[in-house]
C-alpha positions in Angstrom: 0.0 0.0 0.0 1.5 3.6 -0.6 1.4 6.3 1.6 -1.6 8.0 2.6 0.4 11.1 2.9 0.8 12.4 -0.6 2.2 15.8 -0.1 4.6 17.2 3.1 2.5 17.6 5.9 1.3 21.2 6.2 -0.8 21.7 9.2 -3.8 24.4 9.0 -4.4 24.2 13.2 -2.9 24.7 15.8 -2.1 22.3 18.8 -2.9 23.1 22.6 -2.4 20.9 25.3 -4.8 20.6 28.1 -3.2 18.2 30.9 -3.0 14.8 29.2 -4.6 15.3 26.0 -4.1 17.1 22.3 -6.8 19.6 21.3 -6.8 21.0 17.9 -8.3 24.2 16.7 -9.0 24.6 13.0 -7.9 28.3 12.1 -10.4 28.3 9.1 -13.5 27.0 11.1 -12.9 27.8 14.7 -13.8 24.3 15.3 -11.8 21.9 17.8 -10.8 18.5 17.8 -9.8 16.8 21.1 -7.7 13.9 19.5 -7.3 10.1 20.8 -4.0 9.0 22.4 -2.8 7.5 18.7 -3.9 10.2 16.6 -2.1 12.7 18.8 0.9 10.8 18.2 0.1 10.3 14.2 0.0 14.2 14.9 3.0 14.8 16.9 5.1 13.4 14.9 4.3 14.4 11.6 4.5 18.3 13.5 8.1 16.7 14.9 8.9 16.3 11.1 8.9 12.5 11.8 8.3 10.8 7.9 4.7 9.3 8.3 6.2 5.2 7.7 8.6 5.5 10.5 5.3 6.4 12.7 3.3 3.7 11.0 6.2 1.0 11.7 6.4 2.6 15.7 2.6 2.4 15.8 2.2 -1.1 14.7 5.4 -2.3 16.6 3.8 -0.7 19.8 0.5 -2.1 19.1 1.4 -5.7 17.9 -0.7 -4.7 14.9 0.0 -5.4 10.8 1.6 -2.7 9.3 -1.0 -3.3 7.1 -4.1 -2.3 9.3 -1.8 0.4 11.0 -1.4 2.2 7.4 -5.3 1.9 6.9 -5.8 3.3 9.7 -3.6 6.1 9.1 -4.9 7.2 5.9 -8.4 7.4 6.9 -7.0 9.6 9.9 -5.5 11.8 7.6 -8.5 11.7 5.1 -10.3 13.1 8.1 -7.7 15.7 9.0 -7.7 17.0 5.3 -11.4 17.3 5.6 -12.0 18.9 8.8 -9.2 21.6 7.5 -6.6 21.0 10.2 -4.2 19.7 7.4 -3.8 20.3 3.8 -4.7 18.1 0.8 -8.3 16.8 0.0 -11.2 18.9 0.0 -12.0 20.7 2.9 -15.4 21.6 4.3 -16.7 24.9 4.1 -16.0 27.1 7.2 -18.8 28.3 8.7 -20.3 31.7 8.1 -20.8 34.2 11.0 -23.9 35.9 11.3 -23.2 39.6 12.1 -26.5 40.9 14.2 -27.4 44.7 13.9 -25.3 46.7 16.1 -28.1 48.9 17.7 -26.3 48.9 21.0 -23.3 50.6 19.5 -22.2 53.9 21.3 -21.9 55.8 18.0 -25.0 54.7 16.4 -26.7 58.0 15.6 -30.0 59.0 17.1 -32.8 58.2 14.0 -36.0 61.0 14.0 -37.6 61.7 17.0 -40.5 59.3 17.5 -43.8 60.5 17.9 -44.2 58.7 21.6 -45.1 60.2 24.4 -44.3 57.7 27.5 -45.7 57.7 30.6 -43.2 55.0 32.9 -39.7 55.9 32.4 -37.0 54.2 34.5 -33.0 53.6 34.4 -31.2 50.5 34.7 -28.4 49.2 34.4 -27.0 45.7 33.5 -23.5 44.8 33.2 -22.0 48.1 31.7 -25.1 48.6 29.8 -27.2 51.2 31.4 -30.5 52.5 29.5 -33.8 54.4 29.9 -36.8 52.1 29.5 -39.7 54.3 28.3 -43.0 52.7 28.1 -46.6 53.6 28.6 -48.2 52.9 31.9 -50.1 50.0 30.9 -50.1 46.0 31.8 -47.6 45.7 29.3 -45.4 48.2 30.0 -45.5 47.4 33.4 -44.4 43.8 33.4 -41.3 45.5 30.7 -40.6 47.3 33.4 -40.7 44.4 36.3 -38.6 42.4 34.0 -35.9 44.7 35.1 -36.9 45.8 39.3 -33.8 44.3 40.6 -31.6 46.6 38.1 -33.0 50.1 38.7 -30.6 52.7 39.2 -31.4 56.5 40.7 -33.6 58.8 38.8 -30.9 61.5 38.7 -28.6 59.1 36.1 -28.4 60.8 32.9 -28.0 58.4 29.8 -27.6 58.5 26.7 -29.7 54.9 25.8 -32.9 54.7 25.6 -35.2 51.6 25.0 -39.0 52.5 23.6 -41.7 50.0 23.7 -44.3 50.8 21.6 -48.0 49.5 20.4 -48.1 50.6 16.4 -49.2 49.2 13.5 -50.6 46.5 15.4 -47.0 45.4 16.7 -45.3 45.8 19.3 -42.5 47.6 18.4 -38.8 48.1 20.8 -37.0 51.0 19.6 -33.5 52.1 20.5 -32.8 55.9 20.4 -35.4 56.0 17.6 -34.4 52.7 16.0 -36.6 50.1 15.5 -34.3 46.8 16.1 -37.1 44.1 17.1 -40.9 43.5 17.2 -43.3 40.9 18.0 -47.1 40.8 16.9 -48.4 39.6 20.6 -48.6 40.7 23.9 -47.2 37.8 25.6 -43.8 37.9 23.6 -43.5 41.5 24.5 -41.4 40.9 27.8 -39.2 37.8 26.5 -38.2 40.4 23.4 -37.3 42.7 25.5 -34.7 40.4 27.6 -33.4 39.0 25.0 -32.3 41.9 23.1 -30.8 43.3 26.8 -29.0 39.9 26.9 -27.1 40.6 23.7 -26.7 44.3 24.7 -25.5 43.3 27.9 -22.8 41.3 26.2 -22.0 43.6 23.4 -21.3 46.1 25.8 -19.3 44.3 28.1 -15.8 43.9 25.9 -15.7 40.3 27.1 -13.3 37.3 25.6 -16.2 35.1 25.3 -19.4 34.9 26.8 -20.8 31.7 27.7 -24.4 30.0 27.5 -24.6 29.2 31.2 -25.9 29.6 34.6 -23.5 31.0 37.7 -24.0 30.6 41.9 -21.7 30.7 44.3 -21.3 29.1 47.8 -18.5 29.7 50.0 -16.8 32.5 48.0 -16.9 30.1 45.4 -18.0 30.2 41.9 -19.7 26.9 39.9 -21.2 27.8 36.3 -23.5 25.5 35.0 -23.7 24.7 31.5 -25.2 22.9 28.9 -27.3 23.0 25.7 -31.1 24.4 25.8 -33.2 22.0 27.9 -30.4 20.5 29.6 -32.1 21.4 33.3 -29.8 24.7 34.0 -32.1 26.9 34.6 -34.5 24.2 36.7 -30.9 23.5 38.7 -30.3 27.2 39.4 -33.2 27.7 41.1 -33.1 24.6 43.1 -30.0 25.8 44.4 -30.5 29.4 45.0 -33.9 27.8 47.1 -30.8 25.9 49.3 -28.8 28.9 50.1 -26.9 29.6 46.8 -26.1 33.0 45.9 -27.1 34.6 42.3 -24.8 35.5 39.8 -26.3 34.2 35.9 -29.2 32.2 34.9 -28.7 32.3 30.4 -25.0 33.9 30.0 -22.1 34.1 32.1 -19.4 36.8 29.9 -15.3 35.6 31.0 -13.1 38.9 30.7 -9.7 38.7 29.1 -6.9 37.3 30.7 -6.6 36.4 33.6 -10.3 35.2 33.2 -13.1 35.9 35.6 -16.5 35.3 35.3 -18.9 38.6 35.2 -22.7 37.3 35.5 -25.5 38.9 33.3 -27.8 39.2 36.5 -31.2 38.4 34.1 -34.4 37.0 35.9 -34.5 32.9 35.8 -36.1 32.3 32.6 -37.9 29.4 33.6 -40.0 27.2 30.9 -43.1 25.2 31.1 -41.6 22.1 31.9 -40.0 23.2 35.1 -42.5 24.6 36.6 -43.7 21.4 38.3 -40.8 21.0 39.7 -39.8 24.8 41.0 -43.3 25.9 42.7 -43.1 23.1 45.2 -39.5 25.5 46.1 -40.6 28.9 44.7 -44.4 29.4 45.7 -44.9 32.6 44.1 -43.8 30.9 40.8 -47.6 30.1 39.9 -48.7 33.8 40.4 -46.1 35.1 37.8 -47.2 36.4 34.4 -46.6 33.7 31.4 -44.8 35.0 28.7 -43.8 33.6 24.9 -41.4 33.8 23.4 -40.0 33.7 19.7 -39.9 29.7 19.3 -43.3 29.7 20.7 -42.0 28.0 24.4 -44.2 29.2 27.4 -41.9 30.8 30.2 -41.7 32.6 33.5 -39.4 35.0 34.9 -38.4 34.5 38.5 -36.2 36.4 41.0 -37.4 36.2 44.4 -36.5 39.1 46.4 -34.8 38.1 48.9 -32.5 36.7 46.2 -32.5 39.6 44.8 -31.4 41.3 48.0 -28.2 38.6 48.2 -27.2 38.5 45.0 -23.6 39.3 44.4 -23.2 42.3 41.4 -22.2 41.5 38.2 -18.2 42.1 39.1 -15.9 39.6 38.1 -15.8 36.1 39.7 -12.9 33.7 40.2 -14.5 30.4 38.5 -13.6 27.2 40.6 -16.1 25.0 39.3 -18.2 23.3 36.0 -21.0 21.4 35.9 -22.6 20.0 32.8 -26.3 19.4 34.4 -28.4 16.8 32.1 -32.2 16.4 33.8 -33.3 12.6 32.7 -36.6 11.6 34.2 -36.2 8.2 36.2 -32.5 8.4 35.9 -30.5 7.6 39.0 -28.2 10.7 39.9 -24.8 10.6 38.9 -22.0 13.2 38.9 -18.9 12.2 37.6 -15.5 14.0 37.0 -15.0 15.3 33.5 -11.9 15.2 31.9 -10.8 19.2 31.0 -10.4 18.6 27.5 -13.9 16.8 27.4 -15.6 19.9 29.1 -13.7 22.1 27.3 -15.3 20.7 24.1 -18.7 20.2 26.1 -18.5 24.0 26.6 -18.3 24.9 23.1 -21.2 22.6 22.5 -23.3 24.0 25.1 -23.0 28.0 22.9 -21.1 30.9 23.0 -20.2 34.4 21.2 -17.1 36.1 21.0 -17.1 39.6 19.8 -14.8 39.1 17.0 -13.5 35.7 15.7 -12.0 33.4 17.6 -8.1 32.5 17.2 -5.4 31.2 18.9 -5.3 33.9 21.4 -8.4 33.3 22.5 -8.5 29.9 22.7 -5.0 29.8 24.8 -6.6 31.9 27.1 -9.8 29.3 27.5 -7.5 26.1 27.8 -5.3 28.1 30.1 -8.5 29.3 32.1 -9.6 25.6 32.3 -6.8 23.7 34.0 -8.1 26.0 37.1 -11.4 24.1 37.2 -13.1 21.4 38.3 -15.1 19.6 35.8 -18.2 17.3 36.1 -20.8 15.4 34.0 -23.9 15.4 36.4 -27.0 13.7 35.6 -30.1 13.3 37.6 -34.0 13.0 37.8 -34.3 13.6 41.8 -33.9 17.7 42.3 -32.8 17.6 46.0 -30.0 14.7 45.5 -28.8 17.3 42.1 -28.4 20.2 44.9 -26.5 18.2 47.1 -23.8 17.3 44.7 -23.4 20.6 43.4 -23.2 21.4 46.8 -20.4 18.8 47.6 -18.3 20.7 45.1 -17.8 24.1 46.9 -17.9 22.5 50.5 
């Protein structure tokens, strides 16, 4: 059989380690690749400038394997490589686009005309180092806007130069901001949940973060556990579980890590909490079943909680020294289950769970998250029973 390698190896990534392991990250894609214990030495040695049948021979003299097998196994790997654009040669797959949003929240965005509003409930808040006027009219609607945001109010006196306009016309309802219209939703209900989820991205925009995360953050004992995890993984459901057992507040949806050295800064949001959960988090939040329901875009039902004596305990939104990360996974009739987690598996795990980045991610940024990493703890928790789920978490910042 010839070699699989028909050209010099040219590598297109760039090679991190993290502990015991190899991680890859494509420059094209900003994809990575945690790599098995023989493919990061297939890899090292070809970086080492090591010819590719002198590592076949090692490989199959060190596995007791044919040469034959060993060299089929290498050219698939390097098929794969070629493919996933961490090496040239073969065709690789498209890198994926980047979808820019409007930038409304920009500081030098220029004021559009005047609108022809007069509002009647005008109050300034602040979240992260976002802070805005929310002009409404004093209405059910503009009310519930408005509670969205109690535990963020800042003094009347604050001038700003932001301001947020919900507005009924045209029969939408319209958010404008500083006479820009950047969103709208045809009902009622999907008034509040557009409203915090445009502030979300504001929030995150304004921040001048290294990455921000899609994940919940508490802390117990001066110590900070984010919780991550894909939509409908349980974090949300977790977080307030644990903020009902003593936790302090920090994120329910997005948790923003500052450049180097990395800290967490919490976007202090209400718990978004959808229909599913709420079973499970009236029989520890009461008041749950008297909240307004709300819909968002995707059409799921949801709840915003923040009880106020959390409220009145929650740490601000000032950087956090991350000691611990859990990947919660809610599964009905499952016995509960925490496990360690390799870094480099919850590094990738982390990825998969969503996040932004300002820019584009490159190697900077992605030394800084591997560096950032080998300073946690990382678990794989899995449970149906709520109060068993707490006490784990809670075994982790004992």
């Amino acid at each position: 059989m010839s070699s699989p390698l028909k050209t010099p190896f040219q590598s297109l990534a760039t090679a991190f380690e993290l502990d015991d392991d190899l991680i890859l990250f494509a420059r094209a894609s900003g994809d990575l690749f945690l790599l098995n214990p023989t493919a990061a030495l297939v890899w090292q040695g070809l970086s080492d400038g090591m010819g590719l049948d002198d590592i076949i021979t090692t490989l199959a003299t060190a596995a007791d394997q044919s040469r034959q097998q060993v060299e089929s196994d290498c050219a698939s790997l390097i098929a794969e490589w070629q493919e996933s654009g961490l090496m040239a040669g073969g065709q690789p797959s498209p890198a994926k686009t980047r979808e820019t949003p409007v930038a409304w929240w920009e500081d030098n965005l220029e004021p559009a005309k005047p609108l022809d509003f007069q509002p009647s409930l005008v109050k300034v808040y602040r979240i992260v180092d976002f802070q805005f006027c929310l002009r409404t009219a004093d209405s059910p609607t503009g009310c519930q806007a408005h509670e969205l945001l109690a535990h963020l109010e800042m003094p009347d006196s604050e001038t700003v130069d932001s301001n947020l306009d919900v507005i009924f016309r045209d029969d939408q309802w319209c958010l404008y901001y500083n006479g820009h219209l950047v969103d709208q939703c045809a009902d009622t209900e999907g008034v509040v949940p557009m409203v915090h989820g445009n502030l979300m991205l504001a929030a995150y925009r304004r921040s001048h973060c290294l990455v921000a995360l899609h994940a919940a953050a508490i802390i117990a004992n001066d110590r900070c556990v984010l919780l991550a995890g894909v939509p409908g993984s349980g974090k949300s459901t977790l977080t307030a579980a644990l903020l009902a057992n003593g936790f302090g507040f920090c994120a329910d949806d997005t948790a923003l890590l500052t450049p180097p050295p990395i800290r967490v800064r919490g976007v202090p949001s209400r718990l978004g909490l959808k229909e599913g959960s709420w079973p499970v988090v009236r029989e520890l939040w009461p008041e749950l079943d008297s909240l307004p329901v709300h819909c968002r875009a995707d059409g799921k039902r949801i709840r915003y909680l923040m009880p106020d004596d959390v409220m009145s305990a929650a740490p601000s939104d000032a950087a956090q020294t991350a000691h611990v990360l859990v990947f919660p996974h809610y599964q009905p009739g499952s016995p509960t289950v925490m496990q360690p987690l390799r870094r480099a598996d919850a590094l990738l795990k982390l990825t998969e769970s969503g996040y932004d980045i300002p820019d584009i991610i490159n190697d900077n940024v992605v030394s800084a998250l591997i560096d950032w990493m080998t300073s946690l703890d990382c678990y794989d928790l899995r449970y149906s029973d709520m109060q068993e789920a707490v006490s784990q978490v809670a075994g982790t910042v004992a």
